[in-house]
GUFIGU-688144 format. One line per 3 residues: number of its first residue (from 1); for each residue z, y, x of C-alpha. Coordinates in pm, 1 decimal, decimal comma. Layout:
! GUFIGU-688144
NUM) Z:Y:X | ...
This chain:
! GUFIGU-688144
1) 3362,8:1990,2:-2560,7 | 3618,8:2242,3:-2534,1 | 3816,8:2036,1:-2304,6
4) 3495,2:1959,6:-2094,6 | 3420,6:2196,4:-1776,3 | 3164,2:2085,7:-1543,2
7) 3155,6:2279,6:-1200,9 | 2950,0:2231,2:-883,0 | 3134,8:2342,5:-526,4
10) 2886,7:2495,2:-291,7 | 2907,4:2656,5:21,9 | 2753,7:2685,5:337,3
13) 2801,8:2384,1:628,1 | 3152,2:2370,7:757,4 | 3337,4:2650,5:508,7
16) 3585,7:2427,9:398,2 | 3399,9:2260,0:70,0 | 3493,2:1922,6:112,7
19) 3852,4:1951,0:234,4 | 3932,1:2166,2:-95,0 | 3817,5:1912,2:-351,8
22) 4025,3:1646,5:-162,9 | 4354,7:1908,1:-243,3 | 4205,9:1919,8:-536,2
25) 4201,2:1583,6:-615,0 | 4534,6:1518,0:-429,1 | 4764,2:1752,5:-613,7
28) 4627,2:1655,6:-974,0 | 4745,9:1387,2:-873,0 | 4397,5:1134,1:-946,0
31) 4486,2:807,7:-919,6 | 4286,5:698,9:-589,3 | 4270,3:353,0:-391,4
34) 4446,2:326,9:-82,7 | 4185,3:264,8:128,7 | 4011,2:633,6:-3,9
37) 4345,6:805,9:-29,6 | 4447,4:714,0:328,2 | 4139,6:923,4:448,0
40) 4096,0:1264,4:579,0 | 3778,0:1376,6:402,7 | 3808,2:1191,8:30,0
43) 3441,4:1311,4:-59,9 | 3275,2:1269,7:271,0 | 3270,2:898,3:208,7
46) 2927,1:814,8:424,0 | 2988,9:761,6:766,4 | 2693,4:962,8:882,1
49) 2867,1:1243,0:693,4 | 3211,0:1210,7:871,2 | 3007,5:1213,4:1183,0
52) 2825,2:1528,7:1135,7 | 3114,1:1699,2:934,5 | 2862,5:1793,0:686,7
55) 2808,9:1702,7:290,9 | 2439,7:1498,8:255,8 | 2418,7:1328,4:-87,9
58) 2611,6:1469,8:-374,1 | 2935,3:1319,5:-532,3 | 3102,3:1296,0:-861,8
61) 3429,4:1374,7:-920,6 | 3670,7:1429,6:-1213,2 | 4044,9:1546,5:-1238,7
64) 4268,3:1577,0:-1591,9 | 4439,2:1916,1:-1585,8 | 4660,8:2054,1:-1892,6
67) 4406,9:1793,8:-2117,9 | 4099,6:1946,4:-1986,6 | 3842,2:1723,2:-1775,1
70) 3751,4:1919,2:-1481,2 | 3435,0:1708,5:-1360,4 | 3349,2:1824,6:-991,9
73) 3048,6:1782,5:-798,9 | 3048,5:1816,3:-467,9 | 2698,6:1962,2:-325,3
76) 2490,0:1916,5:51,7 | 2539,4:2269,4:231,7 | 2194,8:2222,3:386,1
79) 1892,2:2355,1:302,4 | 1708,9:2050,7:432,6 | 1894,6:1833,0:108,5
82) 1758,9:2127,8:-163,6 | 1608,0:1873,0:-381,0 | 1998,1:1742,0:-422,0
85) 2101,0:2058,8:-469,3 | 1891,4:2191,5:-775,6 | 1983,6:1863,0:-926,8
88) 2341,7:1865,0:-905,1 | 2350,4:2228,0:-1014,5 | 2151,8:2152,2:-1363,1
91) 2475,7:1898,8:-1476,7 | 2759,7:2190,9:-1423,6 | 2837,1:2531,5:-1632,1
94) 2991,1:2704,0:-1349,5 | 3022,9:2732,1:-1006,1 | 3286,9:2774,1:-727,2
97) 3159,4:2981,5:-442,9 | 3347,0:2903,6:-114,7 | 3352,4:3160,2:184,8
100) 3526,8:3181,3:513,6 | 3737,4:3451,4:568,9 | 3582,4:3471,2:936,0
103) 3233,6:3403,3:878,1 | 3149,8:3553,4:551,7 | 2829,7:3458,1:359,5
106) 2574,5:3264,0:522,8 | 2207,4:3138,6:471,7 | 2321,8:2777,2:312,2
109) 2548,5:3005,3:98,9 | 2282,3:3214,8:34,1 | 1995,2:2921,0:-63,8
112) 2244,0:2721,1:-285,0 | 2378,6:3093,4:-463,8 | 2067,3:3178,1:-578,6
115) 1948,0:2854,6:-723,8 | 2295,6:2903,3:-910,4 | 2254,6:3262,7:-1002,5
118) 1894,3:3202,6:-1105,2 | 2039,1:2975,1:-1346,6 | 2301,8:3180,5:-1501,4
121) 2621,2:2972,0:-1398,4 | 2923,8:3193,1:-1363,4 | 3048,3:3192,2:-1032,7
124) 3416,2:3200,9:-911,6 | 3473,1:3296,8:-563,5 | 3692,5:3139,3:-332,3
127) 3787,7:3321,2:28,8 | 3874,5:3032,4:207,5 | 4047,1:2942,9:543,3
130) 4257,5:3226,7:543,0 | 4514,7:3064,6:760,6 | 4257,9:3127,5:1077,0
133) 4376,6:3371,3:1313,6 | 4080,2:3556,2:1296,8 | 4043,9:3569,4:917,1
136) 3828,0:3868,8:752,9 | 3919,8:3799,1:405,5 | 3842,7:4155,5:340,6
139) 3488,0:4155,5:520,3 | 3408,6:3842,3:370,4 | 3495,0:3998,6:46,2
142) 3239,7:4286,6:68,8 | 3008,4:4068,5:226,2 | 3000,3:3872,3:-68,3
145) 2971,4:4133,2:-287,0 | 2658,2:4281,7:-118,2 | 2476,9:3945,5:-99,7
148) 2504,8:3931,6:-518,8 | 2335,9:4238,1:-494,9 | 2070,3:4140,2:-241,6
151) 2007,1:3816,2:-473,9 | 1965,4:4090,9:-782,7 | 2291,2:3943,8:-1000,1
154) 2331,2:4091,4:-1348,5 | 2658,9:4232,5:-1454,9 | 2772,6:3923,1:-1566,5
157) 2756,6:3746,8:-1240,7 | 2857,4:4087,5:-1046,7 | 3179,6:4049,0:-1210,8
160) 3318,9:3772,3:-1057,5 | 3687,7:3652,9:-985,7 | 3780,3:3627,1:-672,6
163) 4084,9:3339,2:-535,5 | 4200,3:3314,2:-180,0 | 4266,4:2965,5:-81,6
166) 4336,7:2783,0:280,6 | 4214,4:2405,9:186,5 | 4394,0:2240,4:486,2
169) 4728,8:2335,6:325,8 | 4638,3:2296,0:-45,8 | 4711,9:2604,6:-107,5
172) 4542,1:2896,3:-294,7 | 4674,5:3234,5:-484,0 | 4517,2:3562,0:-594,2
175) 4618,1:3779,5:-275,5 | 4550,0:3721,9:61,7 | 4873,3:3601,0:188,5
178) 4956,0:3254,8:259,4 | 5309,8:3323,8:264,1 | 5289,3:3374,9:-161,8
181) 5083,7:3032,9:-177,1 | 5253,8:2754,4:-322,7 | 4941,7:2492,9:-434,6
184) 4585,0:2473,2:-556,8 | 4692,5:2525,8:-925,0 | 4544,2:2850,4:-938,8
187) 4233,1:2717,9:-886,8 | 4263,6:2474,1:-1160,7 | 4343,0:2814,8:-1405,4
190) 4053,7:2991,7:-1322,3 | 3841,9:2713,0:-1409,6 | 3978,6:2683,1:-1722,5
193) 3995,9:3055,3:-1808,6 | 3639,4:3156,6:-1652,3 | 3445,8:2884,1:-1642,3
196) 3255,3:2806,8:-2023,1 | 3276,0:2487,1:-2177,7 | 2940,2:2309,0:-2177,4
199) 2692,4:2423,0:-2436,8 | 2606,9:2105,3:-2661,8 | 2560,3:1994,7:-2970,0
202) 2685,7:1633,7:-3086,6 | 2550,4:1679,1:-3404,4 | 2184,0:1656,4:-3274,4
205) 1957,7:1399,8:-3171,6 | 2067,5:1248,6:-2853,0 | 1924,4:1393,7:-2519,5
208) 2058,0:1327,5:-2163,9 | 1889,4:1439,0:-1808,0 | 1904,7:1203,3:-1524,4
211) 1963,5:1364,8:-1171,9 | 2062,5:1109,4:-985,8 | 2047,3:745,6:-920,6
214) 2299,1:509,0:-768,9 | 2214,7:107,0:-680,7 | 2483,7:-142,6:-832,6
217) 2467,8:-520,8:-709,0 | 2540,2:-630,4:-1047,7 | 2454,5:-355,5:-1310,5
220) 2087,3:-280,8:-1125,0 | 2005,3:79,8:-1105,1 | 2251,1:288,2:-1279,6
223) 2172,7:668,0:-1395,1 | 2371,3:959,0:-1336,3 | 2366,7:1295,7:-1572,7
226) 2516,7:1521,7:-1827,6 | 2444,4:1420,8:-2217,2 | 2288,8:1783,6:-2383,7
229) 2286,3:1678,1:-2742,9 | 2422,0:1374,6:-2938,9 | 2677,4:1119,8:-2881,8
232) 2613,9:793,2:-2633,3 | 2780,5:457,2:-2755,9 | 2807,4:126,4:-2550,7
235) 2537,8:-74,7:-2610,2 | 2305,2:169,2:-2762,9 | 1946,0:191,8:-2831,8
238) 1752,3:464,7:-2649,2 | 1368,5:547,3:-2544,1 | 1329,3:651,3:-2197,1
241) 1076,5:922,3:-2146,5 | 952,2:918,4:-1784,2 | 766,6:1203,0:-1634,5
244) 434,1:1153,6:-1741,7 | 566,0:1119,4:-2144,9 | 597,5:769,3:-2183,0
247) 845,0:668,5:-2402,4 | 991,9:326,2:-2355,4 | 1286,6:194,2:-2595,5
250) 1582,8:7,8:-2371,1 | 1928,2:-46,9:-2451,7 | 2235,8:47,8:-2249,6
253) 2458,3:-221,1:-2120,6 | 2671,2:-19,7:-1965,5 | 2806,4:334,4:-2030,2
256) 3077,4:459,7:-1775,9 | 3241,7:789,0:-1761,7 | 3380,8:921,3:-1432,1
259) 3777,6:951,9:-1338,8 | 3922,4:1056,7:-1014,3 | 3678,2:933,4:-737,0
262) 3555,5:596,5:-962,6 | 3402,5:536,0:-1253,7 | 3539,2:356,3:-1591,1
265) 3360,0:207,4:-1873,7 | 3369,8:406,4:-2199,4 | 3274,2:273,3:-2552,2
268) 3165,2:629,8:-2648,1 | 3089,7:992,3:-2501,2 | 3033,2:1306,7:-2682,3
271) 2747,3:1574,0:-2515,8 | 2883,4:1827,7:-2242,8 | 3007,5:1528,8:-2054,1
274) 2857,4:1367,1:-1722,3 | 2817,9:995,1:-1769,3 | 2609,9:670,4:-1585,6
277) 2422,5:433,7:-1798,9 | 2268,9:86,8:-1652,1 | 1954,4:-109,1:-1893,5
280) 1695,9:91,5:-1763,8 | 1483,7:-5,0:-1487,6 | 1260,7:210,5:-1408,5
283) 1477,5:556,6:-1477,8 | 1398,8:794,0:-1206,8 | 1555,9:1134,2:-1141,2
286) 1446,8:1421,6:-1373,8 | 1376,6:1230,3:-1696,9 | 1519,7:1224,9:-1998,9
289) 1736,4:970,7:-2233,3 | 1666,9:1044,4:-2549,4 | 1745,2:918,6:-2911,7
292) 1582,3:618,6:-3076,1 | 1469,9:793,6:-3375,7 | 1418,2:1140,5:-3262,6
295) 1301,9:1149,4:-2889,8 | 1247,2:1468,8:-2705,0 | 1204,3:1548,8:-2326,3
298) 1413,9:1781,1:-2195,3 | 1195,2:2043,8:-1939,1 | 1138,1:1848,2:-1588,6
301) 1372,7:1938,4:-1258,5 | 1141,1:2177,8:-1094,4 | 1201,8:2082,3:-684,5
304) 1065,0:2250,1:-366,2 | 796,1:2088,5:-243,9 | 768,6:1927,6:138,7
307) 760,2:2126,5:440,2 | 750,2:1873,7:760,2 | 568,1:1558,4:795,4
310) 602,8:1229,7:1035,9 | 437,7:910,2:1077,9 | 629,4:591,4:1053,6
313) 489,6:284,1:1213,8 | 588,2:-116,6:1259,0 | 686,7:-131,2:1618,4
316) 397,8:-275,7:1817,0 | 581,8:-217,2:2154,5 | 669,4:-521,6:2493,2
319) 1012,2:-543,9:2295,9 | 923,1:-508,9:1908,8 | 1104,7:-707,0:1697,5
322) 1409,8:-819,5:1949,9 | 1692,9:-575,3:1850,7 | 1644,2:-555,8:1476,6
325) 1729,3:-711,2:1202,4 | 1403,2:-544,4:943,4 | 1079,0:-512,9:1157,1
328) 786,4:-631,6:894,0 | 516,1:-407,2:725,4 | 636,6:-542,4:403,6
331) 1053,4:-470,9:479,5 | 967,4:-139,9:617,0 | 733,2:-30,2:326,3
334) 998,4:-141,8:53,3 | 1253,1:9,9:239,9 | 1088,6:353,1:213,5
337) 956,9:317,8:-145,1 | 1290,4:267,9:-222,2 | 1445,5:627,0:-95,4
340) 1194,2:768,4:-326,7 | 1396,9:622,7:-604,9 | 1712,3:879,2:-485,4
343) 1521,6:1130,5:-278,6 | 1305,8:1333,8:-495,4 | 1230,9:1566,1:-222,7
346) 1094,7:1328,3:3,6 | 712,2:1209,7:-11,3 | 552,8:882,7:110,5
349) 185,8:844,8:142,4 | 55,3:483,2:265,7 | -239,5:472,4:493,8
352) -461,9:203,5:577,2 | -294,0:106,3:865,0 | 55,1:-9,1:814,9
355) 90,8:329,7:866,6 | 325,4:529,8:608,8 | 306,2:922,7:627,2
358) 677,3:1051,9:520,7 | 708,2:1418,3:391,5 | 1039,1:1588,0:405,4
361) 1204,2:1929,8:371,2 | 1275,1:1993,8:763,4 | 1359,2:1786,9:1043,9
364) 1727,2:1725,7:975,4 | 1624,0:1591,1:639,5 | 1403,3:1343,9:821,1
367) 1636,4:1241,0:1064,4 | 1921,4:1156,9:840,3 | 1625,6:893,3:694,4
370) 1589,4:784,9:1005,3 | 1933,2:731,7:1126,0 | 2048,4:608,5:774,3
373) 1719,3:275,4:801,0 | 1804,2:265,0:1162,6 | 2212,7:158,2:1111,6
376) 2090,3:-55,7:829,7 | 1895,6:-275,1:1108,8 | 1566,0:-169,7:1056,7
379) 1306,8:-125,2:1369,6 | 1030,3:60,1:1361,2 | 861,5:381,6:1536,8
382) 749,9:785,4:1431,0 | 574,8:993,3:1560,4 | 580,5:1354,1:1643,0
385) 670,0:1597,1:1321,2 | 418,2:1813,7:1182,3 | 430,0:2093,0:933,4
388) 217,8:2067,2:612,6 | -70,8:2283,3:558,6 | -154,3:2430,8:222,0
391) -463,7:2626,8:143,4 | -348,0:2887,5:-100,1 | -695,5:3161,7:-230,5
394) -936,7:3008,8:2,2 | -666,7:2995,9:334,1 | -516,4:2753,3:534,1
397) -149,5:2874,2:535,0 | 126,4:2741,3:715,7 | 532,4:2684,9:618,5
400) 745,6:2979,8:763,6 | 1145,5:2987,8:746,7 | 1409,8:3223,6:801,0
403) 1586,5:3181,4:1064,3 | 1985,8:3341,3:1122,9 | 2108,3:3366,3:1449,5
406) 2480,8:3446,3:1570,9 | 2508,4:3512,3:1960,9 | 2741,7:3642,3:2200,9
409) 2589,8:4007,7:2318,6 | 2527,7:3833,3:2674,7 | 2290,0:3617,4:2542,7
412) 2051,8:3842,8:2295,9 | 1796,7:3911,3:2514,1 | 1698,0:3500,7:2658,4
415) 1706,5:3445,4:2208,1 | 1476,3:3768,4:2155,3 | 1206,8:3623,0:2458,2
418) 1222,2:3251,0:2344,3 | 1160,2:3393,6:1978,0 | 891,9:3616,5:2060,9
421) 694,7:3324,6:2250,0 | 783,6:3112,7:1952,9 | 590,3:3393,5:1706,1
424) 920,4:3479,4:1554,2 | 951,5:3859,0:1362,7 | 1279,8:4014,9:1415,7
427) 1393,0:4148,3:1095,8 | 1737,2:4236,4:1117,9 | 2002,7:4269,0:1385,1
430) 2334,1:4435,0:1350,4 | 2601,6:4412,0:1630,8 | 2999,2:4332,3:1532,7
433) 3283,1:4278,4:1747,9 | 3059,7:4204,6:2070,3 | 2859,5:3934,3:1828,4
436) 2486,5:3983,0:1773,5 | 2408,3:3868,3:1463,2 | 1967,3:3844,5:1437,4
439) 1719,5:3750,7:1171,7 | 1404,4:3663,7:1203,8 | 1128,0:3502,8:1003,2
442) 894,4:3258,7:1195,4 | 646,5:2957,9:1126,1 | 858,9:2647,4:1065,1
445) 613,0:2476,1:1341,3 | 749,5:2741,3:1632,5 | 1124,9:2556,3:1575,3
448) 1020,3:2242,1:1691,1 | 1164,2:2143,8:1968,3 | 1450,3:2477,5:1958,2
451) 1758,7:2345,6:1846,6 | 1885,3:2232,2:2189,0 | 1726,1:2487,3:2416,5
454) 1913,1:2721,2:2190,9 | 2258,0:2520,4:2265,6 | 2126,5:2583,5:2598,8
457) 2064,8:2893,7:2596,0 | 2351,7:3010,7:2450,1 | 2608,4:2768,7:2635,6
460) 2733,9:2614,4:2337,1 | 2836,5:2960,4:2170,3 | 2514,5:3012,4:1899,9
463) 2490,1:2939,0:1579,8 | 2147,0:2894,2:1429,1 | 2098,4:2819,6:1053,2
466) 1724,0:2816,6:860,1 | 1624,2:2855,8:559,2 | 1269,6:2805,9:400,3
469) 1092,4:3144,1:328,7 | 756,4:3102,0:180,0 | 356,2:2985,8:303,3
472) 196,4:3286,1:526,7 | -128,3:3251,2:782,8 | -83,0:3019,5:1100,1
475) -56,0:3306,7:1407,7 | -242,2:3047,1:1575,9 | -293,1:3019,1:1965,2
478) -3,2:2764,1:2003,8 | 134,4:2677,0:2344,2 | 209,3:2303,7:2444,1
481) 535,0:2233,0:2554,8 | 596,8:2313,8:2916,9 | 678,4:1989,3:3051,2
484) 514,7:1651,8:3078,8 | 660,9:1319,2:3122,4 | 764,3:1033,8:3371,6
487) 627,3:731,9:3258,4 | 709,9:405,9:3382,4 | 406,4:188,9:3545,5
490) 556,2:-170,2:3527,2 | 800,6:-360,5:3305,2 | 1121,1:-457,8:3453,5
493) 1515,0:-295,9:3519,0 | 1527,0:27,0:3695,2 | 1664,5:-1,9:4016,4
496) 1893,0:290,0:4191,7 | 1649,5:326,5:4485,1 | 1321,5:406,8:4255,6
499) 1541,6:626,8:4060,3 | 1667,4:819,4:4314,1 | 1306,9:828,5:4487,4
502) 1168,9:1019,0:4143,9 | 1490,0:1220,7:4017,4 | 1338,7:1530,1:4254,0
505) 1042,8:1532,9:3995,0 | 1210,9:1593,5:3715,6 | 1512,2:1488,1:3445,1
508) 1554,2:1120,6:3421,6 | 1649,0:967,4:3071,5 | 1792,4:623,4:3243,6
511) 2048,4:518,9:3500,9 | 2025,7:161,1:3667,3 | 1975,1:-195,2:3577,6
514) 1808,8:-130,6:3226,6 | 1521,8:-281,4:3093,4 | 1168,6:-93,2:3081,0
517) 852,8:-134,4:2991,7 | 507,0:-1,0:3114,4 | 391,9:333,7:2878,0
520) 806,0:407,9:2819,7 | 857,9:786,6:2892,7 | 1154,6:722,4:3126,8
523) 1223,7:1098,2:3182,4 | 1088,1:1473,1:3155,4 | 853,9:1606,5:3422,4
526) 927,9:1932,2:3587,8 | 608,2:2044,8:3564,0 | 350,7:2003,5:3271,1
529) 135,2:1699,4:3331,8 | 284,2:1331,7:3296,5 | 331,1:1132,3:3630,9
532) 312,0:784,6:3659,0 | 623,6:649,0:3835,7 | 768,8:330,6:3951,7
535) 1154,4:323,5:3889,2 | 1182,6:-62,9:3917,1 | 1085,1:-18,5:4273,2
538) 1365,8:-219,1:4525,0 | 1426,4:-108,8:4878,4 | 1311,3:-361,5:5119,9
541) 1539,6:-489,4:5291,1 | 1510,6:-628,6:5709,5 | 1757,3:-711,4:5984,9
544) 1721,7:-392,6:6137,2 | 1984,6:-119,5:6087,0 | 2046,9:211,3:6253,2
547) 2403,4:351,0:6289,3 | 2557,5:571,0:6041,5 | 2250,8:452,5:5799,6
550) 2470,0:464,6:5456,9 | 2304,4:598,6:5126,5 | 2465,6:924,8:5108,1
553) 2213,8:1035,5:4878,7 | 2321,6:1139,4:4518,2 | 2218,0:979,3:4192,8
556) 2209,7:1286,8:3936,8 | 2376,1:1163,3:3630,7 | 2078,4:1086,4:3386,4
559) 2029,8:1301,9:3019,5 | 2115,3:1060,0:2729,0 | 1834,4:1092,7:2436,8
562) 1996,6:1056,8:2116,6 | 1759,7:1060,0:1770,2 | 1688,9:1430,0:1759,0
565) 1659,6:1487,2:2099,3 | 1343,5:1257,5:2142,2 | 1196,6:1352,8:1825,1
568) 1204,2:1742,0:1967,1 | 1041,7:1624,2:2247,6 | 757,6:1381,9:2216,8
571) 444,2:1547,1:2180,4 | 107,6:1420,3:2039,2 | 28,3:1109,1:2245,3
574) 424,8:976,4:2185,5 | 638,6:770,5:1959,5 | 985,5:785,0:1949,0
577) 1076,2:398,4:1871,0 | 1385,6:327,7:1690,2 | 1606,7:-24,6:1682,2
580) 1955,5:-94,8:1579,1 | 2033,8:-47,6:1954,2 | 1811,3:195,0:2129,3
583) 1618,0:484,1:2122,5 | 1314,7:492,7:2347,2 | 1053,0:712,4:2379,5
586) 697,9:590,6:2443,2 | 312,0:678,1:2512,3 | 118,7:562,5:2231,8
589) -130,4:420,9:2491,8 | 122,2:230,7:2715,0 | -160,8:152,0:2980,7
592) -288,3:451,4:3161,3 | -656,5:288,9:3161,8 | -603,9:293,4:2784,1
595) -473,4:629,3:2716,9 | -812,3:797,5:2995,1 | -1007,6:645,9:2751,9
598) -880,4:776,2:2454,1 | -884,6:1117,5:2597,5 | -1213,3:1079,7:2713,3
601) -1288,3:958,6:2370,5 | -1084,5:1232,9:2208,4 | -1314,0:1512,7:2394,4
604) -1655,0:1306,9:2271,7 | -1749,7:1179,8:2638,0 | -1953,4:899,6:2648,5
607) -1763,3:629,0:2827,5 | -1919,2:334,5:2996,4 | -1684,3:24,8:2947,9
């Protein structure tokens, strides 16, 4: 065990965490296929993730340095992927912090510290991305500092080390200065000098805490966590001790340790270490593996609970089931009780319907869920998310989050209005450098529908980051959205000339010669009813022609609705349907007969069929 250090990375979105476990991994030198060693971001190995640039599902990694295994995991910078996060942080000892030098500590920094600090890990910070021309390592330094403070660290955790590193290069030292950086081998020392060895006991009773779970095509479901007590062999008999108690004896047939970015079957592994075992088949995340003779649960991963709901449907619309490949109740339903098995954060709830109410801890967490079932061909539709109520002493209370916001000065006071029509509560703003940086706290329902009126907003030069605060009242008196749709009355392509005749009435969401359907929301009113419009309309053509009659008229470029866009938008009466191919945006009523009666129905008129 003293050759054993287990350490988690974590950092806020974009600081650099990823590229410094690939030097990491690089320069000690870990034997690596060519395929992985080839790429830019070793770690980032999902494609959503190289997309986005940002960490989603947690890795395992391990390195041999001077005889010591350095396992590393690598940790989601998003508050939206906490449940990961408290997970991954109950397998390591230690922790290294990673800042940028320009930025300084922020609010993913600040979520992923405390869960850390809360559980006494000693943390090594690392200033990184010193190499920017407008590096602060000194700011970032203090900043640092007085966020330990703010999160109430003990002396022990107040008296951290502190390493200066620029992961691009691969280079890291105990000064500031690049030019005195030769490689990442300082990082490698302070591990080994501050962070503990794991505290075990292989003299005891076996005991072993799952945290995560991968799929194998061959092995079945193989389980991922650090042994606590005893010694695993190949082979063994264990009991499995689910959540409720149970205890169910199984025996291993596989036990693999990790090296470099793989893993490789061991015959035995002492406690301290992180390991995957296949045999069981049921083994969720949080329970324990414990010994034959003596089993005893370790204490249960404690996880946040749900903050944003959506409704998941079997697309029902004119073009269901022609673009993907998964479009059944039965598909769709497995698919989703299936994420449970890896997602502990996430919630389903099955209605009556073929309807399946998913739970989640914010937007993005949904719509990585989304987009993840939507690339693997499934087809289906959602509807519009909601927040989830709690009644806490008697009240209805409603999710609130903290929201950070860094603006150019020019643009404080259009963030301060939208906030304050939002029910946000400014709680902080400080000015630096011609930078406004605001906090405020408001209900998590007012951010619907924000993100990209803030890009807006701000032309591209915010940056907004939130973090869950706690269950307060609902302020109530909510305002609906300010526009209302376009929606198409016939199915067919849209034609130029009934596009051009409706752009004046708002934003259109299509160009030409692409297939509709009646009820599809084919753009965003400019006022806040929904119009019913004809955009397959043809100009009628005669043998009469006047001179100079050319179509001078211009055909504003239309706004492309990616995943996130549409599910901002839609609002009550909307799905957002989701294939392989397209996203569309619908009325849930396609016919405009249809949806009168439901709203007559809706406000308990009598209606005469």
């Amino acid at each position: 065990m003293e050759n054993i250090r287990n350490i988690a990375i974590i950092a806020h979105v974009d600081h650099g965490k990823t590229t410094l476990v690939d030097a990491l991994l690089r320069q000690s030198k870990t034997e690596m296929k060519k395929e992985i060693a080839s790429q830019e971001m070793i770690m980032d190995s999902n494609e959503l993730e190289r997309e986005r640039g940002i960490t989603i599902f947690s890795k395992n990694a391990s390195v041999m340095y001077n005889g010591t295994k350095i396992n590393i995991i690598d940790t989601p910078g998003h508050a939206d992927f906490g449940g990961e996060v408290e997970r991954v942080l109950n397998m390591a000892d230690g922790c290294l912090l990673l800042i940028d030098a320009k930025e300084g500590p922020m609010p993913q920094t600040r979520f992923v510290l405390k869960k850390a600090l809360e559980m006494g890990h000693k943390i090594i910070v690392v200033i990184n991305k010193i190499d920017k021309a407008d590096a602060r390592p000194k700011f970032a330094l203090e900043a640092t500092f007085e966020l330990f403070l703010e999160l109430g660290a003990g002396d022990h955790s107040l008296d951290f080390p502190v390493l200066y590193a620029s992961g691009r290069d691969g280079k890291a030292g105990l000064e500031p200065d690049l030019n005195k950086m030769e490689n990442i081998i300082p990082v490698f020392d302070a591990i080994i000098e501050h962070i503990p060895s794991p505290v075990a006991d292989a003299e005891k009773p076996l005991q072993m805490l799952v945290t995560s779970i991968a799929p194998d095509d061959f092995k079945g479901r193989i389980a991922i966590g650090r042994i606590h007590n005893g010694i695993l062999k190949a082979g063994q008999e264990i009991v499995h001790i689910n959540r409720e108690g149970v205890k169910t004896k199984s025996k291993l047939t596989s036990l693999m340790t990790f090296a470099g970015l793989g893993k490789a079957e061991a015959t035995e592994v002492k406690a301290g270490d992180i390991v995957a075992i296949a045999g069981i088949e049921d083994v969720t995340i949080g329970e324990t593996i414990a010994d034959a003779e003596n089993p005893e649960a370790l204490p249960l991963i404690n996880i946040e609970e749900p903050t944003v709901k959506m409704t998941f449907l079997v697309n029902d619309s004119p073009f269901g089931g022609k673009e993907g490949e998964f479009s059944t109740t039965r598909q769709i339903r497995q698919r989703l009780f299936k994420e449970l098995e890896t997602d502990v954060s996430l919630k389903v709830e099955e209605t009556d319907k073929n309807t399946w109410i998913v739970s989640g801890r914010g937007e993005l967490h949904l719509a990585i869920l989304i987009e993840r079932m939507r690339r693997e061909g499934f087809e289906f539709q959602v509807s519009r998310p909601q927040v989830i109520l709690r009644e806490i002493n008697g009240q209805i209370m409603t999710p609130y989050e903290k929201i950070f916001i860094e603006v150019p000065d020019q643009y404080q006071g259009v963030i301060m209005q939208k906030m304050g029509v939002r029910k946000g509560e400014l709680k902080e703003m400080r000015n630096i450098n011609g930078i406004s940086f605001l906090e405020f706290i408001i209900p998590t329902r007012g951010l619907f529908g924000y993100r990209n009126e803030f890009l807006t907003d701000t032309k591209g030069l915010g940056i907004i980051n939130t973090v869950f605060f706690q269950y307060m009242e609902d302020p109530g008196n909510w305002k609906e959205r300010d526009n209302g749709s376009l929606v198409a009355t016939e199915t067919g392509e849209t034609r130029l000339y009934g596009l051009k005749n409706v752009q004046d009435r708002g934003i259109l969401f299509f160009g030409p010669a692409e297939k509709i359907y009646e009820g599809q929301v084919v753009g965003q009113n400019s006022r806040p009813n929904d119009i019913r419009v004809n955009v397959c309309k043809e100009k009628q053509l005669s043998n009469m022609r006047a001179k100079g009659e050319k179509n001078r008229e211009h055909f504003n470029v239309p706004k492309t609705m990616g995943l996130e866009d549409a599910l901002e938008y839609i609002g009550d009466d909307e799905y957002v349907e989701i294939t392989p191919k397209n996203i569309r945006i619908r009325k849930v009523h396609l016919k405009e007969v249809d949806a009168k009666r439901a709203e007559r129905a809706a406000e308990g008129i009598k209606f005469d069929y």
